[in-house]
C-alpha positions as CSV (number, residue, x, y, z in Angstrom):
1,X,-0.8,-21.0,-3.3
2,X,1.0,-21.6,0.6
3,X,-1.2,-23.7,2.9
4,X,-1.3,-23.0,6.4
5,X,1.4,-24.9,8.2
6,X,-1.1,-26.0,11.1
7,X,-4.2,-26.4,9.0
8,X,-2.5,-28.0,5.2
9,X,-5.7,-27.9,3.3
10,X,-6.6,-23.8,4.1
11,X,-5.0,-21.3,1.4
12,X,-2.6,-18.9,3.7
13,X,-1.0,-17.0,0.9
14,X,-1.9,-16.3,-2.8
15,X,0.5,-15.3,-5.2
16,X,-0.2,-13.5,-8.6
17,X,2.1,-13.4,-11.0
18,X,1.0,-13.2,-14.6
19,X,-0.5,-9.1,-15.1
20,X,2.0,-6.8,-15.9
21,X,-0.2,-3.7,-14.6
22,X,-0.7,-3.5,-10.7
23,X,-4.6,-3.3,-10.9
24,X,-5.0,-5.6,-13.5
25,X,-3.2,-8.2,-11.2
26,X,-5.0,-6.7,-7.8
27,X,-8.4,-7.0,-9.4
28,X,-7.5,-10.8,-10.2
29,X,-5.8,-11.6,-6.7
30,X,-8.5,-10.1,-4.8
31,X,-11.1,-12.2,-6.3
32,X,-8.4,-15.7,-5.5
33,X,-8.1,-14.6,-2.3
34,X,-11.7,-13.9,-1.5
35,X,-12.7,-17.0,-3.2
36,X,-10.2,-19.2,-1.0
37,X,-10.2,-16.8,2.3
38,X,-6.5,-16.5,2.2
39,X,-5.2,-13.7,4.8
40,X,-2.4,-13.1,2.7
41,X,-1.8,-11.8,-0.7
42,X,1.1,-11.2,-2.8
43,X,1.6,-9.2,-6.1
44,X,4.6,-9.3,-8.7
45,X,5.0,-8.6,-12.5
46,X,8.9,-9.8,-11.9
47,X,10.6,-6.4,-11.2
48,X,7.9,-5.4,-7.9
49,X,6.5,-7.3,-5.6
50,X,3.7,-5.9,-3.3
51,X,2.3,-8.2,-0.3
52,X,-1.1,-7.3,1.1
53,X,-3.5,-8.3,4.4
54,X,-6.5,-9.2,3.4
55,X,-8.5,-7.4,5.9
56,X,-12.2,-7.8,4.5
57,X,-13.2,-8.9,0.8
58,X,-13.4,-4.7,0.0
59,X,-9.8,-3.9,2.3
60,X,-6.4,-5.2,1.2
61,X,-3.9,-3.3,3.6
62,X,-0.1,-3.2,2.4
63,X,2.3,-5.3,4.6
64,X,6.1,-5.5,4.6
65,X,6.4,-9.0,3.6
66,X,5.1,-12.3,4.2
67,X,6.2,-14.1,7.6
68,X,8.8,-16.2,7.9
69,X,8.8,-19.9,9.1
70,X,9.1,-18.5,12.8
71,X,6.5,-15.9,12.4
72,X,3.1,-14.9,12.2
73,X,0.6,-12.7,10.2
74,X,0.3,-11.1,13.5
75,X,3.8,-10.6,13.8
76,X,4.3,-8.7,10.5
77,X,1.1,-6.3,11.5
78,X,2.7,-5.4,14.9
79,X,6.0,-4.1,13.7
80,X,6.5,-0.3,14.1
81,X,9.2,1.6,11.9
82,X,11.7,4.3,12.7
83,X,12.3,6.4,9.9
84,X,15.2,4.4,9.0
85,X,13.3,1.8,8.0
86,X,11.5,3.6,6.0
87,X,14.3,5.1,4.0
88,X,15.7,1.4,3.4
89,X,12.3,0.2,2.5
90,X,11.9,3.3,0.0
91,X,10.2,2.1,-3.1
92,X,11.3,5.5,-5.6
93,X,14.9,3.7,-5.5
94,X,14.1,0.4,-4.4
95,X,12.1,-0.5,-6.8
96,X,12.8,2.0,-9.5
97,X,9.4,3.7,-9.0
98,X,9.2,7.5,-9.8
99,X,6.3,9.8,-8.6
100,X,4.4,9.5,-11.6
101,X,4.0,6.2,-11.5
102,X,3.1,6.4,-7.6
103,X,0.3,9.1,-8.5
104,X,-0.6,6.3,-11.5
105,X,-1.2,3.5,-8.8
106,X,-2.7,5.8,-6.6
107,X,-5.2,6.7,-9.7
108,X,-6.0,2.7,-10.4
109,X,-6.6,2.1,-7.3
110,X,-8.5,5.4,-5.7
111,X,-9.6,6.7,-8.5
112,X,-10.2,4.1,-11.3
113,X,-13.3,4.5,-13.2
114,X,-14.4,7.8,-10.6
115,X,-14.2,10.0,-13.6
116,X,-11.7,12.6,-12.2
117,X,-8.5,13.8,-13.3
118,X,-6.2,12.1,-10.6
119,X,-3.5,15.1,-11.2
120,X,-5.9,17.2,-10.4
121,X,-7.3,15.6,-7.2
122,X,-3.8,15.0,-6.2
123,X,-2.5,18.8,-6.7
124,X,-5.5,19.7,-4.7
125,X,-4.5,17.8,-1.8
126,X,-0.8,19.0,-2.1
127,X,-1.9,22.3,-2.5
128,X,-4.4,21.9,0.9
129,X,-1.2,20.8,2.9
130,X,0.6,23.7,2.0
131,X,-2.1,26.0,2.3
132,X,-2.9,24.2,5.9
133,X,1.6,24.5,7.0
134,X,1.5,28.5,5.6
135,X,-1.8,29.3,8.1
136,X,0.3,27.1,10.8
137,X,2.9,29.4,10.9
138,X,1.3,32.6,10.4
139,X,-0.5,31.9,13.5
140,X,2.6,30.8,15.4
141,X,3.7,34.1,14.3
142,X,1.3,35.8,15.5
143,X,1.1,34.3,19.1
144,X,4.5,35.1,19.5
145,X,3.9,38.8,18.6
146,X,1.6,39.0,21.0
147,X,3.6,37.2,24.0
């Protein structure tokens, strides 16, 4: 637990570190940080590390990191990304992560306990996107045939 440097007895940031599995660990830092009204939230099993804003008891958002000494929680929400950053901040290489165990995560915490296949779901939305990009250009297509 990290106090708040202007207020030393309010929680500012929890820290979980004992589940191995990402949801198991969520469940349990959601309910610290709900119970202690900490705004931030941080994940790790020792090889990831995830840091969340808690938003509302039901909405943990994904931030970058936690602020340093000279910033703010609102600091951290304001920063926009080019797509460099986002390519340095890539968690399949960073942090080892293949798409399977993306579309796992995404099934723990989307899906768990809904009672649906998450591939399926998943390959649906895929296969909308693709669907969606073929129409696109058939109709670009076709408005340049008829310029």
């Amino acid at each position: 637990m990290v106090f708040d440097k202007d207020r030393p007895t309010v929680e500012y940031i929890i820290v979980e570190i004992k589940k191995p599995r990402l949801q198991d660990g969520k469940n349990q830092l959601r309910s610290y940080t709900n119970a202690t009204g900490a705004p931030i939230a941080v994940w790790t099993n020792g090889g990831q590390i995830l840091h969340y804003n808690r938003k509302d008891p039901n909405y943990f958002e994904d931030i970058t990191d936690i602020p340093k000494a000279d910033q703010t929680l609102e600091d951290i929400l304001k920063e926009r990304f080019t797509l460099k950053d986002l390519i340095i901040k890539d968690k399949i290489p960073n942090e080892g992560k293949s798409l399977k165990t993306i579309i796992q995560e995404m099934e723990d915490e989307v899906l768990a306990n809904a009672g649906v296949d998450v591939f399926e779901e998943v390959f649906k939305l895929i296969f909308t996107k693709l669907y969606d990009e073929l129409q696109s250009k058939k109709r670009q297509d076709a408005d340049r045939d008829l310029s």
